[in-house]
N, C-alpha and C positions, 0 to 999 in steps of 0.2 A: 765680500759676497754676502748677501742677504741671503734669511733661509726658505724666501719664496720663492726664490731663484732656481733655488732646487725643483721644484714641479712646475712645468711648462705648462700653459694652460692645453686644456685637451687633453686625450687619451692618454695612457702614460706610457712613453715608448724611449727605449737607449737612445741617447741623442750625444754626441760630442762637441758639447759644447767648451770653450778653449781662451781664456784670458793668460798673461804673458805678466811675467814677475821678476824682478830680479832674484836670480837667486840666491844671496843674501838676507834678503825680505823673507823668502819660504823657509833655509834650513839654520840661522841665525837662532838663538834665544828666546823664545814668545815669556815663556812661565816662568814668572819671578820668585814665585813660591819655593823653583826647583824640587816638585815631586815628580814629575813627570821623570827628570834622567836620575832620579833617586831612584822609581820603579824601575825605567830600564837598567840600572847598573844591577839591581836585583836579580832580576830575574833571568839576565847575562852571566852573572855567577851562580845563580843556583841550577840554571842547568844551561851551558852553554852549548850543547850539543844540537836541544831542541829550537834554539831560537837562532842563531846563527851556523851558514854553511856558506864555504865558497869552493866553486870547483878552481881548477886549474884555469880553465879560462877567463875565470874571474879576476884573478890577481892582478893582470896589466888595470882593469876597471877600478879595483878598489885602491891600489897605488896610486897611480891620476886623479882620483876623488880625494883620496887622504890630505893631496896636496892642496888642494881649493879647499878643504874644510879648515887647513890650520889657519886662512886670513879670514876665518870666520869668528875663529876662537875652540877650536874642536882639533887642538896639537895632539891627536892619535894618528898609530900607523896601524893597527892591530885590525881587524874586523869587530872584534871583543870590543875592544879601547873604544874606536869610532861607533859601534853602534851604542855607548853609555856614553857618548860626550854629544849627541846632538837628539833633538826631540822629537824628530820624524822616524819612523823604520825606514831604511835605505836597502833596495833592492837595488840589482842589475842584471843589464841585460847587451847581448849582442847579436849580429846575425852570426851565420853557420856558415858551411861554405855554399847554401844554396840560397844564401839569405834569408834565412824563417829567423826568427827574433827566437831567442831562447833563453830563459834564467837560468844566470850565471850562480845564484848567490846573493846574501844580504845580512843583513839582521833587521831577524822581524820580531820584534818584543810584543808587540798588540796586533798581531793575527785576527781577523775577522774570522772564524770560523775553519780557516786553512792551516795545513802544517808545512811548513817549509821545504822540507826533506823529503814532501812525497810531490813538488812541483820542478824541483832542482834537476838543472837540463829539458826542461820539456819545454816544446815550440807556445807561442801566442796560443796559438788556436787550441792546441790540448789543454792547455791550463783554463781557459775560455770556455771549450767544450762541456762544462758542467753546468754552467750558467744559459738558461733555458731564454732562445734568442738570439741571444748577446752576437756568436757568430755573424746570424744569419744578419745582424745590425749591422755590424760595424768590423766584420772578419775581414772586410779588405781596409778600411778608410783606415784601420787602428797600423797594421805596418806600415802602409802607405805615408802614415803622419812620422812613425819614428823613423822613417830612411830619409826623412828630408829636415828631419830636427837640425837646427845652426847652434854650431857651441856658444855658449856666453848666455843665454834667455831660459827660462826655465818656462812652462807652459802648464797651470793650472787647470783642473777637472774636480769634479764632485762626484761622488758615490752615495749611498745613502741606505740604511736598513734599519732597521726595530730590535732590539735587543731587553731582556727582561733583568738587566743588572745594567749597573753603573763602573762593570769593572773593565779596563783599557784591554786586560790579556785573554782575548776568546778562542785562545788554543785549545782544536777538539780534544785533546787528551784529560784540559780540566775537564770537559764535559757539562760545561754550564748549560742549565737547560733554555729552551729558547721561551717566545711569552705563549704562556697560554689561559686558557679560560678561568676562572674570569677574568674579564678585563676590569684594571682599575691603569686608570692613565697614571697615576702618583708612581706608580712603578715599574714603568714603561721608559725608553729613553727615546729617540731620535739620535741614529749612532751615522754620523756624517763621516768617510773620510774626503779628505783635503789632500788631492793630489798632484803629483808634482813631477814631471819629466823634464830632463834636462840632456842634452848631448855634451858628451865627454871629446873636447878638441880635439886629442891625442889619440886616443884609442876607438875614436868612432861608435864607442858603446855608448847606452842610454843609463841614466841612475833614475829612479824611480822611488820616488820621497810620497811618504804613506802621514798623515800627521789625522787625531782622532779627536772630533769633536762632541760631546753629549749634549741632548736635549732635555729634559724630563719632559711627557708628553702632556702632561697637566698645565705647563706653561704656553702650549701651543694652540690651545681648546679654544675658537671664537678667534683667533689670529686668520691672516691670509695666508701666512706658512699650513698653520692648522686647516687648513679649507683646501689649501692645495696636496697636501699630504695626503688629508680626506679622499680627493677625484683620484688620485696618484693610487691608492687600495684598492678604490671602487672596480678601478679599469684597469688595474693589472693582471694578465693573461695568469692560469689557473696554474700552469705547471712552472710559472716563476714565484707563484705564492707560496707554492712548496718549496722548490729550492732556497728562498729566504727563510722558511717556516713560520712562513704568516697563515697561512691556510685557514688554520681553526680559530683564530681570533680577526684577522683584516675586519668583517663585516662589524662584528663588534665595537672595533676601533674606532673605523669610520662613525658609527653612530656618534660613539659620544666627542669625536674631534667636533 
């Protein structure tokens, strides 16, 4: 994916847009460096309470997962183990008995601004419900897409927000603060995730692979990603500027993208 791809020309509005990966290619090995499952095994042992949880109904989900991860190269059965042996945060989910999608559990090392434990058991839509819009977008098309998920394909998306650090874990409890005035782009990022649903053969549940990209905004200034990022500020609705907490710098931003 390109990162002009990311803003549609026109207005900027939720749109599910949806390309198709093996998923080998998605939750396989990318960072040869190995910091990435350095941080996660970190921050997995310094405090594994806040970064992974799985209820009860989770465990048939993350059992059947464990098993596709180990011809990955990711031999854990643990939730702990598996969320330090592979490079994505893995969430799950399944319906209920009225079929509402609801999280199961996961480990989320690099949390956008979310804490885990205070989404664990809630429906789509509640967890959704804070995200200004989003519902009224895409509150049916988004179950409607995982009740018909076919095991074996995994199905890629983009997300995308502004963040004022370069740090992977924006667990509100660090309390990192978000970007504000002034604006200098050198310290600004472009924080994409890369996401990734797949259906589970067995247990009909869905896994949900999070994996984190940075930008620095300074490298995007006079690009067409940087122009479409630009319209993407210009024309986003006022009460989603808050919710990102772009509010008090977007206009600024745009300028100098």
């Amino acid at each position: 994916m390109e990162l002009v791809d990311l803003f549609p020309d026109g207005e900027h509005r939720f749109h599910l847009t949806l390309r198709r990966v093996e998923p080998r290619e998605y939750f396989a090995p990318q960072d040869a460096s190995g910091a990435v499952l350095a941080e996660r095994k970190r921050w997995l042992a310094a405090e594994p309470a806040r970064h992974a949880a799985l209820t009860a109904e989770g465990e048939p989900l993350l059992a059947e997962f464990a098993g596709m991860a180990a011809k990955w190269g990711a031999n854990e059965r643990s939730l702990v183990g598996l969320g330090g042996a592979l490079e994505p945060d893995i969430l799950f989910l399944s319906p209920d008995a009225e079929g509402r999608f609801r999280l199961r559990g996961g480990a989320l090392c690099f949390p956008t601004g979310w804490a885990l434990q205070e989404k664990i058991g809630e429906t789509l839509d509640w967890i959704h419900g804070v995200v200004a819009g989003l519902n009224a977008a895409l509150g049916a098309p988004i179950p409607q897409f995982l009740a018909r998920r076919q095991p074996g394909v995994a199905v890629l998306r983009d997300n995308w927000g502004l963040a004022a650090t370069d740090e992977l874990n924006l667990h509100p409890a660090r309390r990192i603060a978000p970007p504000t005035p002034p604006v200098a782009l050198d310290r600004l990022w472009l924080r994409v995730e890369h996401q990734a649903l797949m259906a589970l053969p067995e247990t009909r549940g869905i896994v949900f692979g999070i994996r984190i990209a940075l930008h620095r905004l300074d490298a995007l200034a006079g690009t067409s990603a940087g122009a479409g990022l630009r319209r993407a500020l210009e024309s986003m609705p006022a009460e989603l500027a808050v919710y990102k907490r772009l509010d008090a710098v977007r206009g600024e931003i745009a300028t100098q993208l």
